[in-house]
N, CA, C and O atoms as a GROMACS GRO file, in nm:
protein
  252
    1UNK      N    1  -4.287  12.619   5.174
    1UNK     CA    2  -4.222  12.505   5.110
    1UNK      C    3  -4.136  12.432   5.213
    1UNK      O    4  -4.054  12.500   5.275
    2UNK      N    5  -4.147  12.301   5.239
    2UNK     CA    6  -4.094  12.215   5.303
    2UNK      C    7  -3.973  12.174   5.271
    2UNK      O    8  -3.974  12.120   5.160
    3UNK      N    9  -3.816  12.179   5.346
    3UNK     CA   10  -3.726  12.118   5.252
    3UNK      C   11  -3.719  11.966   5.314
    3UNK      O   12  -3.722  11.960   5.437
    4UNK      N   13  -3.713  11.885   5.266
    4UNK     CA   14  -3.639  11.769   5.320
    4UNK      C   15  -3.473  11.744   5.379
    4UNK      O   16  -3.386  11.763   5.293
    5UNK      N   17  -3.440  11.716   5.476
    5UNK     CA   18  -3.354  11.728   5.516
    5UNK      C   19  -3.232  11.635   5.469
    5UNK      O   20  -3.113  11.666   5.456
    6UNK      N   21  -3.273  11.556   5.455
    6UNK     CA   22  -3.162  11.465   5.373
    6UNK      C   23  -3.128  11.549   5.196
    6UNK      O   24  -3.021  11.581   5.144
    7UNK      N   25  -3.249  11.558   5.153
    7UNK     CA   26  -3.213  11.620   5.048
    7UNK      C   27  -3.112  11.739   5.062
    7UNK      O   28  -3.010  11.750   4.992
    8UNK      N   29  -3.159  11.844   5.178
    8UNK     CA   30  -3.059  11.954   5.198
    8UNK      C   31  -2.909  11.901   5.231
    8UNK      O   32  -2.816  11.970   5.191
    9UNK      N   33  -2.889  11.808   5.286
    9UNK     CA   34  -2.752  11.747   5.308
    9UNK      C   35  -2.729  11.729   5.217
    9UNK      O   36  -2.648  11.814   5.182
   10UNK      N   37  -2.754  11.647   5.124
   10UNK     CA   38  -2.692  11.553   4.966
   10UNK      C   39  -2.635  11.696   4.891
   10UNK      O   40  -2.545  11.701   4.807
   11UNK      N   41  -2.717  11.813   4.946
   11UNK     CA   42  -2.672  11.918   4.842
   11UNK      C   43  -2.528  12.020   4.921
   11UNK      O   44  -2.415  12.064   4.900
   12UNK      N   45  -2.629  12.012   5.013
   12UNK     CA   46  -2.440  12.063   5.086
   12UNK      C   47  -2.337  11.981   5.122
   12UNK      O   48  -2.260  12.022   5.208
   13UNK      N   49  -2.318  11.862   5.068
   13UNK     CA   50  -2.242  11.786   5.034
   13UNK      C   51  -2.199  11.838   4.920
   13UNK      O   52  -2.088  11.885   4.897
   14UNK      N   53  -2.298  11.826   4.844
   14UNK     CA   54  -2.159  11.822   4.694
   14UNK      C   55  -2.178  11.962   4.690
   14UNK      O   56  -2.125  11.990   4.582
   15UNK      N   57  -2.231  12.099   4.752
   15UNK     CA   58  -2.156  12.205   4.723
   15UNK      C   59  -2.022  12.198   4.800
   15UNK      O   60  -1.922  12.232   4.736
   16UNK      N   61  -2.011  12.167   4.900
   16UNK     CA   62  -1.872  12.171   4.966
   16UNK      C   63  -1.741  12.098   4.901
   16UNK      O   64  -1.621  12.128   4.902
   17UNK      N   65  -1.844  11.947   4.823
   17UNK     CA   66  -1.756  11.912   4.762
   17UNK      C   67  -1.711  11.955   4.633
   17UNK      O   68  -1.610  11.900   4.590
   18UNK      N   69  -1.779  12.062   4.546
   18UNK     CA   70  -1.742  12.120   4.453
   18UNK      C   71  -1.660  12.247   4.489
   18UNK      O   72  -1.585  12.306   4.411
   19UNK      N   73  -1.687  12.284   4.626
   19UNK     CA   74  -1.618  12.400   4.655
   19UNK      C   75  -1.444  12.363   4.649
   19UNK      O   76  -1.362  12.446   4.608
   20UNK      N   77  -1.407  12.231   4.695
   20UNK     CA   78  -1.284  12.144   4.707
   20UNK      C   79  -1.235  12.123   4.561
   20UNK      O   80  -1.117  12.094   4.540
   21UNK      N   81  -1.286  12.131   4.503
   21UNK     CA   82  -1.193  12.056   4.326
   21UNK      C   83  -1.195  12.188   4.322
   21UNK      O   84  -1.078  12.220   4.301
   22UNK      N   85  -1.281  12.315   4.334
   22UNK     CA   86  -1.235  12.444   4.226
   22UNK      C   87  -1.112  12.462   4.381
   22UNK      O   88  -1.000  12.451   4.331
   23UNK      N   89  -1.101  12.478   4.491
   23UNK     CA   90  -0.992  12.548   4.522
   23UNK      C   91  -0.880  12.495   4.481
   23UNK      O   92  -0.782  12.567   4.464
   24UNK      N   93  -0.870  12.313   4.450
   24UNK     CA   94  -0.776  12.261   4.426
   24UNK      C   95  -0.693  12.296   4.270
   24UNK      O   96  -0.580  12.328   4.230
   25UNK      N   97  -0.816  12.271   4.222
   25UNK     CA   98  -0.770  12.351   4.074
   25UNK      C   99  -0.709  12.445   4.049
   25UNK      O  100  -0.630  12.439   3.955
   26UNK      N  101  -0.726  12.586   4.137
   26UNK     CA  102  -0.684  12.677   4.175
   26UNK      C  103  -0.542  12.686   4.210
   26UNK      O  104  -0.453  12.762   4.171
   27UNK      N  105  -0.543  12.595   4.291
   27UNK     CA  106  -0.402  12.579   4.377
   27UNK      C  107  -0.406  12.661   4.519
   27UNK      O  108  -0.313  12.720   4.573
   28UNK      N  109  -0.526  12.649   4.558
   28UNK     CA  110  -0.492  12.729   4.665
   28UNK      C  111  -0.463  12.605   4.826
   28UNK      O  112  -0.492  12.641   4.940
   29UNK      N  113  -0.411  12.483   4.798
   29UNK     CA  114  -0.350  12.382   4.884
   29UNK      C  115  -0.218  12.484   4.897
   29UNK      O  116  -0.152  12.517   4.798
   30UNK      N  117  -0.195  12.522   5.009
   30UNK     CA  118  -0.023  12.610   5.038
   30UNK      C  119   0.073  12.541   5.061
   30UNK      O  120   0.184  12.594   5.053
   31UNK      N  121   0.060  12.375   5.103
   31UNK     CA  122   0.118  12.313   5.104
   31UNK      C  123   0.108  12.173   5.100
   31UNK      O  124  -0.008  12.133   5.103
   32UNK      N  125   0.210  12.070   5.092
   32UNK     CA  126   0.178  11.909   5.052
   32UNK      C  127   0.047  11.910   5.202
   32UNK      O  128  -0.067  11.874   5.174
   33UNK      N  129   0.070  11.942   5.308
   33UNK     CA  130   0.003  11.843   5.404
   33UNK      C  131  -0.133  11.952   5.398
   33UNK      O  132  -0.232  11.895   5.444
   34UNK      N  133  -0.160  12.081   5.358
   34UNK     CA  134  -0.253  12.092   5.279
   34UNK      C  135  -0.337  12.051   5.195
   34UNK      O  136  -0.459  12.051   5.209
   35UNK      N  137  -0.254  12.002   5.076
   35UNK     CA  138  -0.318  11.961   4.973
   35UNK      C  139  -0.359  11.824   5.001
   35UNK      O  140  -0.452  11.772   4.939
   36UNK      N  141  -0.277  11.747   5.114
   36UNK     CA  142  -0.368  11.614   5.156
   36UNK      C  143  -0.501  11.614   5.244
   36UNK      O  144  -0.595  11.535   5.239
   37UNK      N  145  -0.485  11.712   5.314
   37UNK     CA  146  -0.591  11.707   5.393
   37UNK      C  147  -0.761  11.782   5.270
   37UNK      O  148  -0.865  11.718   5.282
   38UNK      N  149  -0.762  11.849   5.216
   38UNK     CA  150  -0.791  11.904   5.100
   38UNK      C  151  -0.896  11.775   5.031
   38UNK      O  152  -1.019  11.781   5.028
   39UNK      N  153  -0.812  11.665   4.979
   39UNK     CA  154  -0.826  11.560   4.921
   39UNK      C  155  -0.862  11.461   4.999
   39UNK      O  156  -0.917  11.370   4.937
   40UNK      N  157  -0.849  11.442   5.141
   40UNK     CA  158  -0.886  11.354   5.176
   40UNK      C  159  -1.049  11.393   5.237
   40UNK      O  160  -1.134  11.318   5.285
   41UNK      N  161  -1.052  11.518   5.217
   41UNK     CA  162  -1.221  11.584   5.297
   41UNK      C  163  -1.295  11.576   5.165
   41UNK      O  164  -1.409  11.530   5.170
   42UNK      N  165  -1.249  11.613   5.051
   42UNK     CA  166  -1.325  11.566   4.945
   42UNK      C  167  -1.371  11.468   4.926
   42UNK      O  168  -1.490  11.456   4.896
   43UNK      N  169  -1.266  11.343   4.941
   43UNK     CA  170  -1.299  11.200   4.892
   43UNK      C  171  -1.397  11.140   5.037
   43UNK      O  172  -1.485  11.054   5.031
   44UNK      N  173  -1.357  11.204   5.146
   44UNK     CA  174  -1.465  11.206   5.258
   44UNK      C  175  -1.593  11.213   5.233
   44UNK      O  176  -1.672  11.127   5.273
   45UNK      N  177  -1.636  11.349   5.144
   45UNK     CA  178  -1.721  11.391   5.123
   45UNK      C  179  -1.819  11.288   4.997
   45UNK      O  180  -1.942  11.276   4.992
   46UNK      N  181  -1.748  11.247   4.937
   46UNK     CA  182  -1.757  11.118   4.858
   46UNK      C  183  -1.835  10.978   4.886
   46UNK      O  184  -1.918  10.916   4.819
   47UNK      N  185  -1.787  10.957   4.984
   47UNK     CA  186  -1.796  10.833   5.056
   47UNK      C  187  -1.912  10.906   5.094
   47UNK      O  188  -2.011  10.890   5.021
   48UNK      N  189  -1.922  10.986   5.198
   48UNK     CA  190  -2.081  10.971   5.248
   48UNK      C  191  -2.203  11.028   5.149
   48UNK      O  192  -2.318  11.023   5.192
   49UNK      N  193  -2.179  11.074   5.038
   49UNK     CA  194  -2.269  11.124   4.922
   49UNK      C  195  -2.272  10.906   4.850
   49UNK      O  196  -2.376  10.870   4.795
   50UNK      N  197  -2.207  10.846   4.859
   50UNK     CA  198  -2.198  10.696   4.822
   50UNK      C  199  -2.313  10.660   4.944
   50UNK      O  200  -2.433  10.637   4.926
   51UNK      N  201  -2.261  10.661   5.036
   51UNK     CA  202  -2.341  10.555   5.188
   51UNK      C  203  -2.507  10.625   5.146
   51UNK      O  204  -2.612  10.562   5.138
   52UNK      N  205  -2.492  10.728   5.131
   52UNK     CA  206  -2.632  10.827   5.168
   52UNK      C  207  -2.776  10.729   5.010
   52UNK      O  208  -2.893  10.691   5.012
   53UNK      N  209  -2.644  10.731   4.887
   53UNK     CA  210  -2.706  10.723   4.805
   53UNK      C  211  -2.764  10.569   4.796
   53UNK      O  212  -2.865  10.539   4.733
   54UNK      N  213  -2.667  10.461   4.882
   54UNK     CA  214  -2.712  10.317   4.889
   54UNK      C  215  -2.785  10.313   4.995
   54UNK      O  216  -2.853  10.211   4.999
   55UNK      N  217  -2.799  10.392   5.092
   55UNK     CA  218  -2.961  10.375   5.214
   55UNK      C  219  -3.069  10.459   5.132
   55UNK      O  220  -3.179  10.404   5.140
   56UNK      N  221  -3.071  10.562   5.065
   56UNK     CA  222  -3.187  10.555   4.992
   56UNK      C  223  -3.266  10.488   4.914
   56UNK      O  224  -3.388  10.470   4.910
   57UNK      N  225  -3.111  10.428   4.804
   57UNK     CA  226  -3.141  10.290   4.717
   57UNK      C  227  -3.257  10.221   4.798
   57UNK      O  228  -3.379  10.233   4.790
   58UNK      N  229  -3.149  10.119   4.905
   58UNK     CA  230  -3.215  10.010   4.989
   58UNK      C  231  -3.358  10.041   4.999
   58UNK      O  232  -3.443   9.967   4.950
   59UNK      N  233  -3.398  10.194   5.087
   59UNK     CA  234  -3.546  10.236   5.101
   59UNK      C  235  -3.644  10.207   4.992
   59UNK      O  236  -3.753  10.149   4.999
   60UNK      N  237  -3.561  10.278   4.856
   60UNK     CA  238  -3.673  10.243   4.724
   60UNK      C  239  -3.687  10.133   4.687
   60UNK      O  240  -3.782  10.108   4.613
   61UNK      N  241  -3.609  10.044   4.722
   61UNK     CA  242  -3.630   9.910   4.697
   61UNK      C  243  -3.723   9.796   4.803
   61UNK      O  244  -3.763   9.680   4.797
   62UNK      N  245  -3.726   9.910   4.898
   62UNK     CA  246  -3.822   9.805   5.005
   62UNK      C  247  -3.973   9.833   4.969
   62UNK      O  248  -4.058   9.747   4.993
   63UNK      N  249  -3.999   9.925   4.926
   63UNK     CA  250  -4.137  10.010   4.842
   63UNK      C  251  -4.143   9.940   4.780
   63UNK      O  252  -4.227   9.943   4.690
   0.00000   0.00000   0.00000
């Protein structure tokens, strides 16, 4: 079985990014400049699960 590689990214994207809301939930940020950096790799993680999902768009739309 062949994986596609973009597909394998899109998914370890949002596992990493699900891994981030349960620690946050948790509370395991130990501190404020923790809990920013925390939030800002999430919403990181965000943005490029966004970019990834509008260059695929674009592709299906050139088909």
């Amino acid at each position: 079985m062949v994986v596609n590689p973009v597909s394998e990214l899109i998914g370890k994207l949002k596992e990493r990014r699900l891994e981030l809301a349960l620690s946050l939930a948790d509370g395991y940020a130990i501190n404020i400049e923790s809990y920013h950096r925390m939030v800002g790799t999430y919403q990181g993680l965000g943005e490029a699960l966004d970019i990834l999902d509008d260059i695929l768009t674009e592709k299906d739309e050139d088909l």
